[in-house]
C-alpha positions in Angstrom: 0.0 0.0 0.0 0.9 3.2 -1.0 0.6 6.3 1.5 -0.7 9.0 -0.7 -0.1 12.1 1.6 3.8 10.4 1.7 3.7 10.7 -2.5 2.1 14.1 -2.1 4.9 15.7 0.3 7.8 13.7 -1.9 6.2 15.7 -5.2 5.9 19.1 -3.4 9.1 19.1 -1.5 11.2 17.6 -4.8 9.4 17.5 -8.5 9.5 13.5 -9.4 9.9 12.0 -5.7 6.3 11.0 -5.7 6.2 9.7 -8.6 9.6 7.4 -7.7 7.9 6.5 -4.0 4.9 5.5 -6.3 7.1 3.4 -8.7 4.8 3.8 -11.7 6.7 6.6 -13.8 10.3 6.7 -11.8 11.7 7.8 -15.2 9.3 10.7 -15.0 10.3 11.3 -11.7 14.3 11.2 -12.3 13.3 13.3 -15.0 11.5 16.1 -13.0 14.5 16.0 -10.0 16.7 16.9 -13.0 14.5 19.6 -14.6 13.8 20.6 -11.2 17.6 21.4 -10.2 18.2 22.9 -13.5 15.1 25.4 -13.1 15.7 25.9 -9.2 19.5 27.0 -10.2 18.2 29.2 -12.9 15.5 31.0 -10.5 18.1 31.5 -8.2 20.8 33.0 -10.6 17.9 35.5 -11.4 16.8 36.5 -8.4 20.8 37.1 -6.8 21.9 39.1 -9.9 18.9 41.0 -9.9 18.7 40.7 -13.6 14.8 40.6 -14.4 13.0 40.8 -10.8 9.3 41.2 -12.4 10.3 37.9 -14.3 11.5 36.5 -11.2 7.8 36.3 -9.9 6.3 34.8 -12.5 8.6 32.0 -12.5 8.2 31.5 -8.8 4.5 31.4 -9.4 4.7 29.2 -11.8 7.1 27.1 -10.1 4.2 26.9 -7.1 1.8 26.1 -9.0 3.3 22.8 -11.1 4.5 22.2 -7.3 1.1 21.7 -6.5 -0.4 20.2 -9.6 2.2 17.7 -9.4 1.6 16.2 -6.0 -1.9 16.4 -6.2 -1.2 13.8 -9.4 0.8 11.8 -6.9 -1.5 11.5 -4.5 -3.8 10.1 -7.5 -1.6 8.0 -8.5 -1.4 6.6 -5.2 -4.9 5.9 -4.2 -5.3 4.7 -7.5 -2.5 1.9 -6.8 -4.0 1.5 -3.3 -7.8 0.8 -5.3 -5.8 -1.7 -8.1 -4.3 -4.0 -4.1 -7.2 -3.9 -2.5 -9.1 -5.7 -6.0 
C-alpha cells in the first residue's frame, strides 16, 4: 500500500519524488528531479543578480503552481494503486 499524503509531500518538497515513491513513472520522476535542479538554479541566478525581478515572480508562481499540480497527481496516483491492491 501506498501512502498517498507520503507521494504528495515527496512531489511538493522535490518534483518527481512522488512519482519514484509511487514506482509507476520513476523515469518521469528522475526526470522532473533533473529539470527541477536545472530550473531551481536558474531561479536562483535570477533573483541574486537582480537581472529581471518582475520575471522572477512569474517563475516562482509558476514554479508553485506545477509544485502543486504535481503532487496532487501523486497523490492520484497513489490511491489509484491502493484501489488496483485492495481488487
Amino acid at each position: 500500500m501506498k501512502n498517498p499524503w507520503l507521494a504528495f509531500v515527496l512531489n511538493l518538497l522535490l518534483f518527481g519524488g512522488g512519482y519514484i515513491y509511487n514506482g509507476k513513472r520513476k523515469m518521469l520522476g528522475f526526470a522532473l528531479i533533473i529539470a527541477w535542479i536545472l530550473i531551481r538554479y536558474g531561479e536562483i541566478t535570477i533573483f541574486l543578480t537582480n537581472l529581471v525581478p518582475q520575471k522572477w515572480l512569474v517563475l516562482f508562481v509558476g514554479l508553485v503552481v506545477l509544485m502543486f499540480s504535481l503532487a496532487s497527481d501523486a497523490y492520484s496516483e497513489a490511491k489509484k494503486i491502493n484501489e488496483a491492491i485492495k481488487k
